[in-house]
C-alpha positions in Angstrom: -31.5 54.6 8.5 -30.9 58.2 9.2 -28.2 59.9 10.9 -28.8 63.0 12.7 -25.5 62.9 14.9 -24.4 65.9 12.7 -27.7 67.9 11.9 -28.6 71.3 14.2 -30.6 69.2 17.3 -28.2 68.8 20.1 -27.9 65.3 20.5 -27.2 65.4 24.3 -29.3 67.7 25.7 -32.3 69.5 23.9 -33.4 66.5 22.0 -36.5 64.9 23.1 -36.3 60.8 22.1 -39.9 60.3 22.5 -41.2 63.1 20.5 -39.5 62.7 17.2 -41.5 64.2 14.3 -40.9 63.8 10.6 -40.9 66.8 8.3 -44.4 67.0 8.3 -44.8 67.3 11.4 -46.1 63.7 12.3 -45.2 61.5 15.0 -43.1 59.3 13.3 -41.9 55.6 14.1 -38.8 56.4 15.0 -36.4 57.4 18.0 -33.1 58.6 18.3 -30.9 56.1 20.0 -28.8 57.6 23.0 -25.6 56.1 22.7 -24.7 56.1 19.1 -27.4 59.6 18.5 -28.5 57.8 15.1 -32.4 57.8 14.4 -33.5 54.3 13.8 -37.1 52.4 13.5 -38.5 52.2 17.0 -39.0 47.9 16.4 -35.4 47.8 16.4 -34.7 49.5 20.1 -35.4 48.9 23.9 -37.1 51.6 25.7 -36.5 53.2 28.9 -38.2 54.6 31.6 -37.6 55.8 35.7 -39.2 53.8 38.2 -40.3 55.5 41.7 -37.0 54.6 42.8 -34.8 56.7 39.6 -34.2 53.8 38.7 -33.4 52.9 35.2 -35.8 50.2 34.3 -36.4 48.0 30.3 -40.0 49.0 28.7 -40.0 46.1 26.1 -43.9 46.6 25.5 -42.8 50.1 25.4 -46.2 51.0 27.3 -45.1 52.3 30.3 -45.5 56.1 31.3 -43.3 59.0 31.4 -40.5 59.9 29.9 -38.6 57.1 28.2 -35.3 57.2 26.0 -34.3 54.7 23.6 -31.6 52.0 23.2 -30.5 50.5 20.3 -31.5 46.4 20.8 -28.1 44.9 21.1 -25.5 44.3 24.0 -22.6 47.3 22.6 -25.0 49.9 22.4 -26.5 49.1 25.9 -22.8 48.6 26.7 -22.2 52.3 25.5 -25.0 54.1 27.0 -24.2 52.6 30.6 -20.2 53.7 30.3 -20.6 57.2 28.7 -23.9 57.8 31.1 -25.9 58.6 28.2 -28.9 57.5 30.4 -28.5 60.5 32.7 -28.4 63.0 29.5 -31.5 61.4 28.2 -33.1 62.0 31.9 -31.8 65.0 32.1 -31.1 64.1 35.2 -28.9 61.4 37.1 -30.3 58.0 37.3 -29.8 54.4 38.8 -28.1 51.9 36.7 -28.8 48.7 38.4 -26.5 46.1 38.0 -26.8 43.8 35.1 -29.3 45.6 32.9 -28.9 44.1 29.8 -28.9 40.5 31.6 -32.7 41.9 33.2 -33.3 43.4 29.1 -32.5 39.9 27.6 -35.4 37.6 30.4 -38.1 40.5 29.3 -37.1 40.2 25.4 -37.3 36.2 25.8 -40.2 36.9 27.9 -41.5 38.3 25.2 -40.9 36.2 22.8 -42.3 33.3 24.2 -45.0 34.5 24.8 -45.4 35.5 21.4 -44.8 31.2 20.7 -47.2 30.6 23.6 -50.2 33.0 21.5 -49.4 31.0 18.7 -50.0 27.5 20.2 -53.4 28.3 21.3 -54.1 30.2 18.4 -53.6 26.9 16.6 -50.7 28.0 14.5 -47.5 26.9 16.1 -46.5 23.1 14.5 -44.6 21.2 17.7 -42.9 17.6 17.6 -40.6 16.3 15.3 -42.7 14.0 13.2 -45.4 16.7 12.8 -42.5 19.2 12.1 -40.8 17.0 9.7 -43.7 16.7 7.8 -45.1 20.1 7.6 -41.6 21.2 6.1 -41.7 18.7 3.4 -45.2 20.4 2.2 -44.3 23.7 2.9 -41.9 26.4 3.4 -41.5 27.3 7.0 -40.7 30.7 8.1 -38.9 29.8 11.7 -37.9 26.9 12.5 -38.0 26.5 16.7 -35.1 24.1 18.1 -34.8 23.7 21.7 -31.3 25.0 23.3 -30.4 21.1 24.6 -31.9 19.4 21.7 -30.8 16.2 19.4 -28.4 17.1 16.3 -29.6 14.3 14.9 -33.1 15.6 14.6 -32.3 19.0 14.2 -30.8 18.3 11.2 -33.2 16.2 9.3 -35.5 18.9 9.6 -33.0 21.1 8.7 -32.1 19.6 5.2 -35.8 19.1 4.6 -36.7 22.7 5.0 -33.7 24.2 3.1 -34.6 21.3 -0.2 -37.9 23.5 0.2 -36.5 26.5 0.3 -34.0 25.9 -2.8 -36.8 24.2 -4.9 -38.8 27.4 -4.5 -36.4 29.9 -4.4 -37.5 31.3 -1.3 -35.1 32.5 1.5 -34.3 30.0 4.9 -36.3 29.7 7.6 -34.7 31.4 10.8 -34.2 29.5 13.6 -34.7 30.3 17.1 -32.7 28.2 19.3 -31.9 30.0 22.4 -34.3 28.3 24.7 -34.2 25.3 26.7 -36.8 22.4 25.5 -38.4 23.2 29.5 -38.9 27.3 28.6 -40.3 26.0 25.5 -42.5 23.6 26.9 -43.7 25.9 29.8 -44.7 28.5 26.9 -47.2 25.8 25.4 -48.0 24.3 28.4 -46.5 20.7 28.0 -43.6 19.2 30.0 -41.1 19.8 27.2 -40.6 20.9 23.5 -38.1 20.4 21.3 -38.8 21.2 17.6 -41.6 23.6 16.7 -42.0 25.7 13.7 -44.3 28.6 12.0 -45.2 28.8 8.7 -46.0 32.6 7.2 -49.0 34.3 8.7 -49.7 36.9 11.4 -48.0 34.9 13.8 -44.7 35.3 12.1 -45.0 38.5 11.5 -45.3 39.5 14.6 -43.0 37.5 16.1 -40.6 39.0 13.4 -39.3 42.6 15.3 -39.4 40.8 18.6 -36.5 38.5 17.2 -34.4 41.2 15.8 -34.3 42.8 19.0 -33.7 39.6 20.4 -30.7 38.6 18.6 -29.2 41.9 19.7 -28.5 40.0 23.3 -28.3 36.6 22.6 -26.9 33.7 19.5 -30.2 32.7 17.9 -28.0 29.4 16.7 -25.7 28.8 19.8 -21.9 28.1 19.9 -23.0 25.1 21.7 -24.5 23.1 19.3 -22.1 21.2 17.0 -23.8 21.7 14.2 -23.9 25.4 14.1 -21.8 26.0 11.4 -24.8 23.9 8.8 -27.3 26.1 10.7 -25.8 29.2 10.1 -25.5 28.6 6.1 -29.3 27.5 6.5 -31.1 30.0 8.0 -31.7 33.7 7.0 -30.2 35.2 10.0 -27.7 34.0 12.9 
């Protein structure tokens, strides 16, 4: 990661976020994020635009037009930008904060990321249930494990020990697990009533759904303080 907060581009003012070239005078895949002025990989930030109303408003698909400026993907940084009105310096002029922004950037990110498990359903590659779950991790590793918000401990953890004895026989790191959503969201995403254990074995699928969960975890505990088993999860899993 490379910090420019101290190199000859004035950080506040002349810098443009969404024209960022490398020294060859490429595009590059990076953007300068507004609140801490350190130049970071695009997958790892929220971007965002003015809507008709000045408004600032979340691109997660980062598609929208005009000018945009770049957040790193976590709650401080958002935090930072809103309090030292960083947004109105990326602007360049003075904008509309409206009121719980990163509570609006956390629905599009899960929006996002269901979506993502919804794809994968259809395309065939998301494993859901807990027999069909159990088994899959006893043949192979899995890459996430899915585990609805108000699920069972007791289930969660049998597939839990099965995946990591995988993981340890192969040398292979954890599967992450993504348990920030309610067994209803989840079922909604795959269009049953309910689902409480899923998992994703490597593929597309996973990779894709790999940058979406970074920026993810930057607003919300992948393994919940809820769950009385976190403290198992979090020394069986790659990431919290």
């Amino acid at each position: 990661m490379q910090d420019v907060r101290h190199s000859n581009i004035d950080t506040e003012a002349d810098f443009n976020p969404e024209s960022f070239e490398d020294k060859r005078g490429h595009k590059g895949r990076e953007r300068r994020c507004i609140a801490s002025g350190t130049v970071m990989d695009m997958a790892d930030m929220v971007r965002f635009v003015r809507d008709p109303d000045n408004r600032v408003t979340p691109d997660i698909n980062q598609k929208l037009p005009g000018r945009g400026v770049w957040v790193s993907s976590d709650i401080m940084s958002l935090d930072k930008a809103i309090k030292t009105k960083a947004f109105d310096r990326g602007f360049k002029s003075q904008v509309i904060i409206p009121d719980n922004l990163d509570g609006l950037v956390l629905v599009l990110l899960k929006k996002r990321v269901l979506g993502l498990i919804s794809m994968a359903m259809k395309a065939g590659h998301l494993t859901v249930g807990f027999d069909q779950v159990k088994s899959l991790a006893q043949m192979i590793p899995l890459t996430y494990r899915i585990e609805a918000l108000d699920g069972s401990e007791d289930g969660r953890g049998k597939i839990r020990v099965l995946s990591k004895a995988m993981s340890h026989e192969l040398g292979i790191p954890m599967a992450q697990v993504i348990g920030c959503f309610r067994s209803d969201e989840l079922g909604q995403a795959i269009g049953r009533g309910n689902m409480v254990h899923g998992a994703l074995k490597a593929g597309g699928f996973s990779r894709s759904l790999a940058p979406e969960i970074t920026r993810l975890k930057g607003f919300v505990q992948l393994i919940p303080d809820a769950w009385p088993d976190r403290g198992h999860e979090l020394h069986s899993t790659k990431s919290s």
